[in-house]
C-alpha distance (Angstrom), angle and dihedral (degrees) to the residues before:
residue distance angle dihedral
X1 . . .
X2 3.85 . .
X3 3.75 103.6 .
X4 3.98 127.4 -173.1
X5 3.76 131.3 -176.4
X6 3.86 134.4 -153.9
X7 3.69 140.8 161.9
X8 3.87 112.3 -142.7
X9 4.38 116.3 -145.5
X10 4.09 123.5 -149.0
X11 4.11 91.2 -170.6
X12 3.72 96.9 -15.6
X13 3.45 90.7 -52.0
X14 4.06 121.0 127.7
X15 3.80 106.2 -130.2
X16 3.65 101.4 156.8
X17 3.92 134.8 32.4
X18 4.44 107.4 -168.7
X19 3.33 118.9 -173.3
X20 3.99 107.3 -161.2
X21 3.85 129.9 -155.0
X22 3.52 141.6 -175.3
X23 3.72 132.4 164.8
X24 4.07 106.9 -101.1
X25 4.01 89.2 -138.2
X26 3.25 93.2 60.4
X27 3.76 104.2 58.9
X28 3.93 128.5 2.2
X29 4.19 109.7 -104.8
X30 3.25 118.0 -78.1
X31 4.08 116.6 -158.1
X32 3.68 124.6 -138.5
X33 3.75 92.4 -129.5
X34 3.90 87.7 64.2
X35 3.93 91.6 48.0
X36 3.63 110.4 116.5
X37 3.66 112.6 -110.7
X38 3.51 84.1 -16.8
X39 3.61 86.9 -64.0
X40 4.13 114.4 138.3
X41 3.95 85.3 -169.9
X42 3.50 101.6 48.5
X43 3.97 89.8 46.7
X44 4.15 85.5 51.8
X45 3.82 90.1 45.8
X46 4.05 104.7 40.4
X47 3.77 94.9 31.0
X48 3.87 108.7 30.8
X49 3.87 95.4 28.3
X50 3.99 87.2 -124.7
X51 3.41 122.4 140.5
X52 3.85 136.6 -155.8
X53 3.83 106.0 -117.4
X54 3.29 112.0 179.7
X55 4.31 138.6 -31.4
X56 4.43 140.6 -127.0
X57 3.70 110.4 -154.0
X58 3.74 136.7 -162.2
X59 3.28 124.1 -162.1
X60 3.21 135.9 -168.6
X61 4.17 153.2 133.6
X62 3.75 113.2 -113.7
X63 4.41 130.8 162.9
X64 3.63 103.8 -97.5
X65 3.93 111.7 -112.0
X66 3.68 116.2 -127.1
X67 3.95 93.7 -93.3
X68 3.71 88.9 53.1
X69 3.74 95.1 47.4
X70 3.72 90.6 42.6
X71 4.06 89.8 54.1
X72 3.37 98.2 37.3
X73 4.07 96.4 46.8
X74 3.57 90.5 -119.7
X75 4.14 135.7 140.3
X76 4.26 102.4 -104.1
X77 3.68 109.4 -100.1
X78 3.73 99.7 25.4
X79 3.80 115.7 137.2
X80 3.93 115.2 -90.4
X81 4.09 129.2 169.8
X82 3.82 108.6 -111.5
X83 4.01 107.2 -159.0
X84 3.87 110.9 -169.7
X85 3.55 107.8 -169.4
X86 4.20 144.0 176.1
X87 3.48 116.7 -158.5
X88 3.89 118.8 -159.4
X89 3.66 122.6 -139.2
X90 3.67 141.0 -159.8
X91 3.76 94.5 -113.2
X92 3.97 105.1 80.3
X93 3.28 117.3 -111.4
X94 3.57 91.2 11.4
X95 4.26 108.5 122.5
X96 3.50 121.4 163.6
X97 4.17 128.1 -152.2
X98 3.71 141.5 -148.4
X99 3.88 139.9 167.4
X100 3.99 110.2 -158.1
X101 3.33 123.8 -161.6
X102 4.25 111.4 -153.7
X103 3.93 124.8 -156.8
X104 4.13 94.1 -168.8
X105 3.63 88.1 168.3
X106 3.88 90.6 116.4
X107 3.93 107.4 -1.4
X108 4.21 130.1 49.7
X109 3.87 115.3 -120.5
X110 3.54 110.1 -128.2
X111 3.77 132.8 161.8
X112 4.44 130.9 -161.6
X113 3.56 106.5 -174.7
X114 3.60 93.3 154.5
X115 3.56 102.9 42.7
């Protein structure tokens, strides 16, 4: 699998650790310094012609581990909202994969992948 990391910031505040996953035979590896604006989708969709088609989500509420609570400046064991998710493309075959992990103490989670 090619796997990346990153913690997104509303005000310099971590709100969401993803960890992202696809499977390394179906697409070469693509590194985050080449992603578009920082954008994995964009780079998929303006430099590999693939498109995001459509999304399965999990959600739940979970204690955040130590690594969570460490990344996300929170007290171990506090309640976060753990997203898994699998995106389907337009390439077939071709799914992508991603655990979040959601401090909603102060700011909503909300996603528009379609807009």
């Amino acid at each position: 699998f090619v796997y990346f990391q990153r913690i997104r910031h509303i005000n310099n505040k971590p709100v969401v650790l993803e960890n992202n996953w696809y499977a390394l035979n179906a697409m070469e590896i693509i590194k985050p310094a080449e992603f578009i604006a920082g954008s994995f989708f964009k780079t998929l969709s303006q430099n590999y012609f693939i498109e995001i088609m459509g999304a399965e989500q999990e959600l739940r509420s979970i204690p955040a581990t130590k690594e969570i609570a460490e990344n996300l400046e929170l007290s171990e064991g506090e309640p976060i909202l753990h997203i898994s998710v699998r995106f389907t493309t337009s390439k077939p075959g071709f799914n992508l994969y991603g655990d979040l992990y959601c401090n909603t103490n102060e700011y909503p989670i909300r996603n528009a992948y379609f807009s």
